[in-house]
ZAMARGU-4260 file (C-alpha; in steps of 0.2 Angstrom, whole numbers, plus 5000, padded with zeros to 4 digits):
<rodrens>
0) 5150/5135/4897 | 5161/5120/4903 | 5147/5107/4911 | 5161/5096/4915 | 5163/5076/4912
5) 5144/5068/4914 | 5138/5052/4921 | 5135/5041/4904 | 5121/5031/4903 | 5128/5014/4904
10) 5134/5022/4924 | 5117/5030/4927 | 5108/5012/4923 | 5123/5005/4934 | 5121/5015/4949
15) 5101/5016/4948 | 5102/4996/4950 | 5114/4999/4963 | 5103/5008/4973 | 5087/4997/4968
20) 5096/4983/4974 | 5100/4991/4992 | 5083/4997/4994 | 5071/4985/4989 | 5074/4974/5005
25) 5065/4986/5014 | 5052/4990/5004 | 5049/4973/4999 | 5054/4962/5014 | 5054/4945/5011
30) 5045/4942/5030 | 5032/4956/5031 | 5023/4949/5045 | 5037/4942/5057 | 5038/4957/5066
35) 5020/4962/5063 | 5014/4970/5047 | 5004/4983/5053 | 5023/4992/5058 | 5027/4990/5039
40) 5011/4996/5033 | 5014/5010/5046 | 5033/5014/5041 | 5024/5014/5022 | 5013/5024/5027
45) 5021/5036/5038 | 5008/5036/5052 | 5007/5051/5062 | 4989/5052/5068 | 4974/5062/5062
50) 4977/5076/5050 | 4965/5085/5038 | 4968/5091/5019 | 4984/5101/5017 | 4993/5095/5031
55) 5006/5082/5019 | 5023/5091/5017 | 5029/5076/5008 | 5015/5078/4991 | 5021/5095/4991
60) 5040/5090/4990 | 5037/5078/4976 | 5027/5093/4968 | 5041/5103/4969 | 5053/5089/4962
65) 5042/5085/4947 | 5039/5103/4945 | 5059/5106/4942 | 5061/5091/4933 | 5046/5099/4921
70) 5056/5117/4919 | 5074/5109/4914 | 5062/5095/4902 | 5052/5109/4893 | 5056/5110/4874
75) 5054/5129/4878 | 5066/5133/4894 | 5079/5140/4880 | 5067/5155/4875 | 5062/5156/4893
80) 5079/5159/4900 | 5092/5171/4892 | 5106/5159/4897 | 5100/5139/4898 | 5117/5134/4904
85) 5116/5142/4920 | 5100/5139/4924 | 5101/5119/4924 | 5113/5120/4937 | 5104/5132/4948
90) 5089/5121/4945 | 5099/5107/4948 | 5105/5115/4964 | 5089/5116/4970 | 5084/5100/4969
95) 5099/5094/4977 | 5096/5105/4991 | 5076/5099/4992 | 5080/5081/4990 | 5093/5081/5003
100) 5084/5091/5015 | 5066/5081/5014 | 5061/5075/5028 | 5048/5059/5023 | 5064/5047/5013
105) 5076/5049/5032 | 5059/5044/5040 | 5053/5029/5030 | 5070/5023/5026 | 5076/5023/5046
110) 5056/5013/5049 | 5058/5002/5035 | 5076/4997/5046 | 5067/5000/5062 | 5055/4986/5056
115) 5069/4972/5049 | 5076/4974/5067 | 5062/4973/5077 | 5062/4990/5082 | 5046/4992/5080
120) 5037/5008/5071 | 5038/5029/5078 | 5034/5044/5067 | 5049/5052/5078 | 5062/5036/5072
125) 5078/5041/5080 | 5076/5049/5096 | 5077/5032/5104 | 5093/5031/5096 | 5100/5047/5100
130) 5109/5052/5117 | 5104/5063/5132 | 5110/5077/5125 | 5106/5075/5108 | 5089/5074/5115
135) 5089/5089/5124 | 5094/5097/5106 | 5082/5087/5097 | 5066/5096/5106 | 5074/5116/5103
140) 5079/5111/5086 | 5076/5096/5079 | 5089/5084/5070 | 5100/5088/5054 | 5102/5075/5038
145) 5119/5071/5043 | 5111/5066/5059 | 5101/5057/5053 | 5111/5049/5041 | 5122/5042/5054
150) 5108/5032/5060 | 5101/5026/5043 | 5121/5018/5042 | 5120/5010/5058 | 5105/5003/5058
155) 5108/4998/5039 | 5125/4989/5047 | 5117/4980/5058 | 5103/4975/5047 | 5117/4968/5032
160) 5109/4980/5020 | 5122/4992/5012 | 5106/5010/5011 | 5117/5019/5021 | 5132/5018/5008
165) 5121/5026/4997 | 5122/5042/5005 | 5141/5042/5003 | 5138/5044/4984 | 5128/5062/4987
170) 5127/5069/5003 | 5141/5084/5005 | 5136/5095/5020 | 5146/5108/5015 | 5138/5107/4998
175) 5121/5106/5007 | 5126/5120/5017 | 5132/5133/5006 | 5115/5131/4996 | 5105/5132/5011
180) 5113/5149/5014 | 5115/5156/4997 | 5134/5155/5000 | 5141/5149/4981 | 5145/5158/4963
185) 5144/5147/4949 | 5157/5149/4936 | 5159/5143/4920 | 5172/5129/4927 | 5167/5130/4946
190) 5154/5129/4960 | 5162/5142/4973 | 5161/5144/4991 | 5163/5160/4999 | 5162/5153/5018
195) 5156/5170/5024 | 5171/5182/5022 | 5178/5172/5008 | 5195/5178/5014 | 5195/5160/5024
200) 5189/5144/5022 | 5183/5148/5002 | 5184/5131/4992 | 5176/5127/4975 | 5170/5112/4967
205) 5173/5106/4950 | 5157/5105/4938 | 5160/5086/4935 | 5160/5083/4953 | 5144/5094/4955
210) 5135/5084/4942 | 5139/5068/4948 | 5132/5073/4965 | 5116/5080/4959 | 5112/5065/4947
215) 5115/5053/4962 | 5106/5061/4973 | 5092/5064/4959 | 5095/5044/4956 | 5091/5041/4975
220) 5076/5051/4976 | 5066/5042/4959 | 5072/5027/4966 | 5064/5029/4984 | 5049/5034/4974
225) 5049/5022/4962 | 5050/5009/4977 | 5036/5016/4988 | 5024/5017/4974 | 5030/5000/4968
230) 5027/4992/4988 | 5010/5000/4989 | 5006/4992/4970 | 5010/4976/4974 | 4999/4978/4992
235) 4985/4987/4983 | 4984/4970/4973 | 4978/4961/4987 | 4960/4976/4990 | 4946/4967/4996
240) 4954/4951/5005 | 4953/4947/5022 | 4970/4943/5027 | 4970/4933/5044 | 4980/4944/5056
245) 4980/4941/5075 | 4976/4924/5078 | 4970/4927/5098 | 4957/4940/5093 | 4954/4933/5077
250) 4955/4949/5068 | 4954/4950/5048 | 4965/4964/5039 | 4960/4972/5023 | 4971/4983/5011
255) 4964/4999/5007 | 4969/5008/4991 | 4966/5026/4983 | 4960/5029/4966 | 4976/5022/4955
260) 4975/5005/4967 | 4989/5009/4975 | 4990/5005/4996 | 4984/5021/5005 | 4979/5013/5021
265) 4972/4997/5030 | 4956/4992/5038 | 4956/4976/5053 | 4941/4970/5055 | 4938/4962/5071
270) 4924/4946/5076 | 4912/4958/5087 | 4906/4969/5073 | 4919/4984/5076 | 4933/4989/5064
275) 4953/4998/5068 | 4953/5009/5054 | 4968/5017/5044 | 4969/5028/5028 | 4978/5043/5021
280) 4974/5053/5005 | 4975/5069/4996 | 4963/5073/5007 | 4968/5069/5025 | 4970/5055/5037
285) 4958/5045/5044 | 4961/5034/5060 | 4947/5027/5067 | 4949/5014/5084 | 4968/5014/5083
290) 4982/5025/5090 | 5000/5028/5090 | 5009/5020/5105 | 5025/5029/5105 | 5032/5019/5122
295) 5031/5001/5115 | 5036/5008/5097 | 5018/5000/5089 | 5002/5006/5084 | 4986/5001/5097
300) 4971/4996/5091 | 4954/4997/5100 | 4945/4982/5099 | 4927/4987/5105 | 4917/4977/5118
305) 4924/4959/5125 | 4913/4946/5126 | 4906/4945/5144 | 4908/4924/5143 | 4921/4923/5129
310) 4921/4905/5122 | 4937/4898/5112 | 4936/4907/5096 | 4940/4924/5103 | 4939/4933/5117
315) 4929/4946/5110 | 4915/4932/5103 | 4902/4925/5117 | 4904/4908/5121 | 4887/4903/5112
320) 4889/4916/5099 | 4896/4918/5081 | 4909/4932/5075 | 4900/4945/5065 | 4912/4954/5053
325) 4910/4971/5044 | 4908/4971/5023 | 4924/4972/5015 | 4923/4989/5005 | 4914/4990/4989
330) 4910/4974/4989 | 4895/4968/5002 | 4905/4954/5006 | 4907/4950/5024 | 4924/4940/5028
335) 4926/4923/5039 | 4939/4918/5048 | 4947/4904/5036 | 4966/4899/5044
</rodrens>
C-alpha cells in the first residue's frame, strides 16, 4: 500500500517546538496574578460547578486517545489485523476525528486567551463573542470547531500569540466532515469523498497530505497535554504554602494537588476561620463557598461572617480580634498573613 511521503523526524521535532512555543504563553503566563489567578486556575481547571464521578468527558477522550495510540504501538496489531496497512489509517482517522472534535482543548485554550485579555473566566467561553443570531443557534445546537476556531484566531490576534495558526496546519472541515459521516474510501493512493451521491462534489486527498494532517493534529493534542500537565506540575510544586491572595480580605491561597502532585484544585483560606474551596478528581468536583458568576466572567467566593466591628486588618476580623486560619492540608500547620 502506497502511505505516501511522511513527516521526518527532524520536521515532527520542528513543528512540535513550533507549537510548544505558541502554546506555552498561555499555559505558563509570565503574569499569572495580574488579572487574578484564580481565572487561570479556573481556565486550568475547567471549572463548571459541582459534578460527581463519571461526569468528566474529557478523561474519557484521553482514554480513548491513549487507547488508539496503544493498538497502532502493539508489537502484536500485525497478527491482529489481516491487513495492518489499512488499519493505521482508519485508526488514524479516528483520532483525527476525536481530536478535532473535543470539546475541553477549544475550551481551555479560548480561557487561557480569555485570561491574557482580561476577559475574565466562563465554562461557556465564546458566547459573549458570538452574535444575536449565533446565540439563538448556539442554545438549539451548540457551536461547531470551525466556530470555535474563529474565535481561538481572533482572540489569539489580539493577544500577539500565533495558537490560532496552529489550527491552519490540521483543521480540514471537509476532512472532519466526511469522517464524521462515514462519507470516505481509502485507496491504496487516496482518501475519497463521496459527497453523498458521489456523482457531485466527490474529491480525494492524497495519502501524503492525509498523513501530514493527522500527525499535526496528533502533534497538537500531545502538545496541549503535555502543557496542561506540565502548568499543573509546576503549581503542584507550590502544595502546602499559603500564597497571599486578596490583600482587602486578607485571604491566603493554597494549591491543592491529586496523587501524582499535580494541581487538581485550590483551597483560599480566609482570616475568620472559613475556607472557598475547589478540587476536581477522578472522582468528582468539590466546590465548597464559591460559585461561578457567569455575568462578571469570574468565580465568587463566599466569605462567611463579617466581623460586626471590623478593625484594619480585614473586614472579616473584629477590631480587637486576631485572624484565625484553617490548617493547611496534611500538615497541621496554620498559615499567617506574611506580605
Amino acid at each position: 500500500m502506497y502511505l505516501g511521503s511522511k513527516m521526518t523526524e527532524d520536521e515532527i521535532e520542528k513543528t512540535r517546538h513550533r507549537y510548544i512555543g505558541a502554546l506555552r504563553p498561555l499555559f505558563l503566563p509570565e503574569d499569572p496574578t495580574g488579572n487574578d489567578i484564580v481565572k487561570y486556575f479556573a481556565s486550568l481547571l475547567r471549572i463548571v460547578g459541582m459534578e460527581d464521578k463519571g461526569w468528566d468527558p474529557y478523561l474519557e477522550s484521553r482514554g480513548i486517545l491513549e487507547d488508539i495510540n496503544a493498538i497502532l504501538q502493539s508489537e502484536h496489531s500485525g497478527t491482529i489485523f489481516p491487513d495492518k496497512d489499512f488499519t493505521m489509517w482508519r485508526m488514524g482517522l479516528l483520532m483525527y476525528s476525536h481530536i478535532v472534535e473535543m470539546d475541553a482543548p477549544y475550551e481551555v485554550l479560548t480561557n487561557l486567551l480569555r485570561f491574557r485579555l482580561g476577559k475574565g473566566y466562563s465554562p461557556n467561553p465564546y458566547y459573549m463573542f458570538s452574535n444575536s443570531k449565533e446565540k439563538k443557534r448556539f442554545k438549539r445546537s451548540g457551536i461547531y470547531p470551525i466556530q470555535k476556531i474563529k474565535i481561538i484566531k481572533m482572540l489569539s490576534e489580539e493577544a500577539g500569540v500565533p495558537v490560532g495558526d496552529i489550527f491552519d496546519e490540521f483543521y480540514d472541515g471537509n476532512l472532519r466532515n466526511s469522517i464524521s459521516h462515514s462519507d470516505y474510501i481509502l485507496t491504496e493512493k487516496q482518501f475519497r469523498v463521496r459527497n453523498g451521491t458521489g456523482s457531485v462534489g466527490a474529491y480525494s486527498i492524497s495519502l501524503e497530505r492525509l498523513n501530514e494532517l493527522i500527525t499535526k493534529a496528533k502533534l497538537f493534542i500531545s502538545t496541549f497535554f503535555g502543557l496542561d500537565n506540565a502548568a499543573r506540575e509546576v503549581w503542584g510544586g507550590k502544595k502546602h504554602q499559603a500564597i497571599p491572595y486578596d490583600p482587602v480580605y486578607k485571604g491566603l491561597i493554597e494549591i491543592l494537588v491529586d496523587d501524582d502532585d499535580l494541581m487538581c484544585g485550590f483551597k483560599v483560606h480566609w482570616p475568620n476561620n472559613s475556607e472557598s474551596v475547589y478540587r476536581r478528581t477522578q472522582e468528582g468536583i468539590d466546590m465548597i463557598n464559591c460559585m461561578l458568576d457567569m455575568e462578571n466572567s469570574t468565580i465568587e467566593f463566599m466569605v462567611g461572617l463579617y466581623a460586626r466591628q471590623p478593625g484594619s486588618f480585614s473586614p472579616l476580623v473584629e477590631k480587637d480580634g486576631v485572624p484565625i486560619y484553617t490548617e493547611i492540608e496534611g500538615t497541621g500547620t496554620i498559615p499567617e498573613w506574611n506580605l
